[in-house]
C-alpha positions in Angstrom: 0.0 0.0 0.0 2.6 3.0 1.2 5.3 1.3 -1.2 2.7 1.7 -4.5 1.8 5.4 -3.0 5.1 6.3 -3.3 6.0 4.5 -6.5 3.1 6.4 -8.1 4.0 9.8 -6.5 7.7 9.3 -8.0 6.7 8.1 -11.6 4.0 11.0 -11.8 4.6 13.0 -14.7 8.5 12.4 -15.1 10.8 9.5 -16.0 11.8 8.0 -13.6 11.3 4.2 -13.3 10.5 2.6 -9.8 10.4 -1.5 -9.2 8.7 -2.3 -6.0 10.4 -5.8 -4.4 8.5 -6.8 -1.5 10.5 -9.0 0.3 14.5 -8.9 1.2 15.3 -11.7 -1.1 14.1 -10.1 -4.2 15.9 -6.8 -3.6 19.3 -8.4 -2.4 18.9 -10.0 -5.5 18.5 -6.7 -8.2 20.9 -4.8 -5.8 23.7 -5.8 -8.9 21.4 -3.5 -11.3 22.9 -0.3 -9.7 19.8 1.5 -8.9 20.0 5.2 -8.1 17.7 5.4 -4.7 16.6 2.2 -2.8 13.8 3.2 -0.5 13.8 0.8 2.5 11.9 -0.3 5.3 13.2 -1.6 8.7 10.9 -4.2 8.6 10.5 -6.3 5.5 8.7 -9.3 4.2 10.8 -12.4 4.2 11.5 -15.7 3.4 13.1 -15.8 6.5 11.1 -14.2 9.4 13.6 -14.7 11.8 16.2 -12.2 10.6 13.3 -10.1 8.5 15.1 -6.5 8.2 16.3 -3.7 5.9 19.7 -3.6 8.0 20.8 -6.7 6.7 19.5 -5.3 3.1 21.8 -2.1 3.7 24.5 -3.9 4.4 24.1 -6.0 0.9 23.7 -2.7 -1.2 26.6 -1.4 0.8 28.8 -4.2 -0.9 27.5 -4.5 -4.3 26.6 -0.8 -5.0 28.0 1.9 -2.4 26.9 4.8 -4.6 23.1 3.7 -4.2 21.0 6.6 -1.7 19.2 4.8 1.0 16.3 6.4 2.3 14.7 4.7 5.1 11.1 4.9 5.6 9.9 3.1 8.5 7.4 3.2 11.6 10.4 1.7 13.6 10.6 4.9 15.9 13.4 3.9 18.4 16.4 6.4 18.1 19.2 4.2 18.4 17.9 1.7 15.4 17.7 5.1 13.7 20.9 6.2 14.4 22.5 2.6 13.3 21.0 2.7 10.4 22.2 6.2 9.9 26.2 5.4 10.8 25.6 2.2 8.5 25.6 4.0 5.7 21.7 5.4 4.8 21.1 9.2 3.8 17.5 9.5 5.6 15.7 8.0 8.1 12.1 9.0 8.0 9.5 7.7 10.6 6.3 7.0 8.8 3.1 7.8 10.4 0.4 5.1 9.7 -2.3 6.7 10.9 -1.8 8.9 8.2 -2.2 5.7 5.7 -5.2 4.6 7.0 
């Protein structure tokens, strides 16, 4: 739902091109394509539900592609994941409101 809002608001009337993955796997996988922005969230869906989270996606981009932006988007509000995240090598962390979903 917020990840086809967004892809929507970005492709609006420009160029751009925006593939939605919606688990870890399938990003980790197309990290090799070099995209421009990766928009993340801290918690994703997973194959494995275990270790289900866009740190260990960060670090993956961080390998194959360091010149990728990494913007967080997340309703994890604790600072401390924030600031990780930050040091870890993503430009924004932005707490998403849900209410404001719906």
């Amino acid at each position: 739902m917020v990840a086809e809002m967004f892809r929507d608001q970005i492709t609006h009337n420009t160029t751009h091109s925006v593939t939605l993955f919606h688990t870890r796997e399938e990003c980790i996988k197309h990290v090799n394509e070099k995209p421009d922005v990766i928009i993340l969230d801290y918690y994703l869906n997973s194959e494995n539900l275990n270790a289900s989270n866009g740190m260990e996606v960060l670090k993956a981009i961080e390998k194959v592609h360091s010149e990728t932006h990494v913007i967080f988007l997340s309703s994890q509000e604790r600072y401390g994941v924030a600031m990780q995240i930050l040091q870890k090598g993503a430009e924004y962390y932005i707490i998403k409101d849900m209410e404001a979903f719906g």
